[in-house]
N, C-alpha and C positions, 0 to 999 in steps of 0.2 A: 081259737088257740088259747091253751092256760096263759095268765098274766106271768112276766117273767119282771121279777123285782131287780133294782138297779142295787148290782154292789158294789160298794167302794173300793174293798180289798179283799185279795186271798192270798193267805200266806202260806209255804209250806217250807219245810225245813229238812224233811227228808221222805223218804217213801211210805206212805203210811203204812201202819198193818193190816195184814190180811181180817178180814172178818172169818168169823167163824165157819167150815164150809159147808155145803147142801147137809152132808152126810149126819153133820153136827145137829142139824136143826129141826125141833117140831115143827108138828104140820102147822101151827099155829103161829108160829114165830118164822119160818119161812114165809107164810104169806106175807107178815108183815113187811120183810125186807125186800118182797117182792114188789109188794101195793106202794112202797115209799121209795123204791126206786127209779130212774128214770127223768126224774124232773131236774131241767140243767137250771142255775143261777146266770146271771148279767146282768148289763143293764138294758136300754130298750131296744136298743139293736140285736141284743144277743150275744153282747161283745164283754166279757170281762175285762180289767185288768189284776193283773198281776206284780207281787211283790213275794218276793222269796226269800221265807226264813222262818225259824219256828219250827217243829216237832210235829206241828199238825196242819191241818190246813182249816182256818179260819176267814170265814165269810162274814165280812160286815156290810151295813146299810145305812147309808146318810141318813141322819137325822127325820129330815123332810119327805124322807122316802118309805120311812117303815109305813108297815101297816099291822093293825090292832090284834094281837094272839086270840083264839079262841077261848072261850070262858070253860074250860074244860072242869068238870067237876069228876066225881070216882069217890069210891070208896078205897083206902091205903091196905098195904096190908095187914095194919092190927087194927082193921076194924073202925078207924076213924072217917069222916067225910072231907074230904081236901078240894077246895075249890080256887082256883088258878087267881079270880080276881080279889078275892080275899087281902091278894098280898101287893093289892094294885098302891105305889107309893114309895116299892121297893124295886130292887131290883132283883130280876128272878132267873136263876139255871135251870132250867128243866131236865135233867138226862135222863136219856133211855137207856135200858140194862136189861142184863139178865144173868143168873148165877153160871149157867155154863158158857160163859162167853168171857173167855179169856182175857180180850182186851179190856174188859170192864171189869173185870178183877186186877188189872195192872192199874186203870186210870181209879179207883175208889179210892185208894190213901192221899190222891190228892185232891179228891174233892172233900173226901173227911176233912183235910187240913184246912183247906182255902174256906170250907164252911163255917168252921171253927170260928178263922180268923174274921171272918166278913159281917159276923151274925146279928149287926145292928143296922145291914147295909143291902145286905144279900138275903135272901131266902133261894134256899136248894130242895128242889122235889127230885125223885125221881121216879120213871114211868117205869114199871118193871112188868116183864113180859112174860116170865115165866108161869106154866099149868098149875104148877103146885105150892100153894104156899109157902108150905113148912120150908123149899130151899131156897125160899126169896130169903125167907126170914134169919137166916142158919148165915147163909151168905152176910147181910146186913151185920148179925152178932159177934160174926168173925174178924170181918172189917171196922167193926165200931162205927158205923152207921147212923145217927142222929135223926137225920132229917127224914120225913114220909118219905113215901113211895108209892103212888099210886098201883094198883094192882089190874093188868089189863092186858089178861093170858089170849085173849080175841083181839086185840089192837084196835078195839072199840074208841079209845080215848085218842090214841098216837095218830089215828087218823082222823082224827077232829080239826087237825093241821093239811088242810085241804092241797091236794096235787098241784102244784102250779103257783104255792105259796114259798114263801122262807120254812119251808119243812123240813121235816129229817127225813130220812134218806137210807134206814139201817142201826145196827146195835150194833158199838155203840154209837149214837148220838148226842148233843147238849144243844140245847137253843139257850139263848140269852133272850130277856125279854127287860125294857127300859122299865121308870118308873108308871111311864104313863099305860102302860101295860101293851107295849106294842113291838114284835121281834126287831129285834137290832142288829142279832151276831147267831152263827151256825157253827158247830164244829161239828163234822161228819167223820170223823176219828176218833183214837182213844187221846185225850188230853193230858197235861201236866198242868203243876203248880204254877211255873211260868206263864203257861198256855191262857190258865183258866184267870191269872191276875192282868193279863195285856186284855183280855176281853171285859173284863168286867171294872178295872180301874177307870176307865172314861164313863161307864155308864153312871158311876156310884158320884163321879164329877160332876154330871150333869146336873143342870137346876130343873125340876117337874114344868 
């Protein structure tokens, strides 16, 4: 049976949104959401707890419990090579996206923000799932976008977060990943400012 990682909390605040539906999705990015779905959080019985409150629903990991993210490399959209442990010392968002995914066109002004703010503390990628470049990129320009974005229209990379791990689960997603480069926190919704500062204000705390 896949390992089932111990989480300390999940919060949620209200109903999350709907993801984007079948009809909405290439073939390439439904598989995705398919192959990443299914796999439940808890701890070793299989038993979460719960705490409710917050806009989304965030999944964190005890300390002594994470385990190491995969060394995911890609090439971004413009063409640069982005390698995940590169940024090992920091702490790191990873979100998954895509231009016609509504939710992730709601949650991008607050990751532009919270990245803005964090950028001596944080490093933000994102996985972006989309066929065709040119609307990764259109998307990015519009929203003021900053940070890479890995480009990974076959989910070649997003499944590099093995089934049965602290993985994502669907677009959109974010993982949180500590200094020592190992997942700490999940959000399997679309995120806010609030959202994205409750998760990452303890990580950026932590001593390596």
């Amino acid at each position: 049976m896949p390992t089932r990682w111990p989480v300390s909390r999940i919060r949620t605040r209200s109903r999350r949104p709907a993801l984007p539906t079948v009809a909405g999705l290439s073939a390439t990015a439904l598989a995705l959401t398919v192959a990443l779905t299914g796999c439940g959080s808890g701890d070793a019985k299989g038993k979460a707890s719960f705490t409710r409150h917050g806009s989304s629903t965030i999944e964190t990991v005890a300390k002594a419990d994470r385990k190491p993210a995969p060394d995911v490399v890609g090439a971004a959209l413009h063409g640069e090579t982005v390698r995940l442990s590169d940024y090992k010392g920091k702490v790191v968002a990873v979100n998954l996206w895509a231009s016609w995914c509504p939710p992730c066109r709601a949650e991008t002004p607050s990751l532009v923000k919270v990245a803005a703010k964090t950028t001596g503390d944080v490093a933000f990628v994102g996985l972006n799932s989309d066929h065709e470049k040119t609307q990764a990129t259109k998307f990015e320009k519009e929203l003021g976008v900053r940070y890479p974005s890995w480009h990974d229209p076959t989910s070649k990379l997003a499944l590099r977060f093995p089934k049965g791990s602290f993985n994502p689960q669907g677009i959109p997603s974010t993982l949180f990943i500590d200094r020592e480069g190992k997942i700490a926190a999940r959000a399997l919704s679309p995120i806010g400012e609030e959202d994205l500062h409750e998760a990452l204000d303890p990580l950026i705390a932590e001593q390596p």
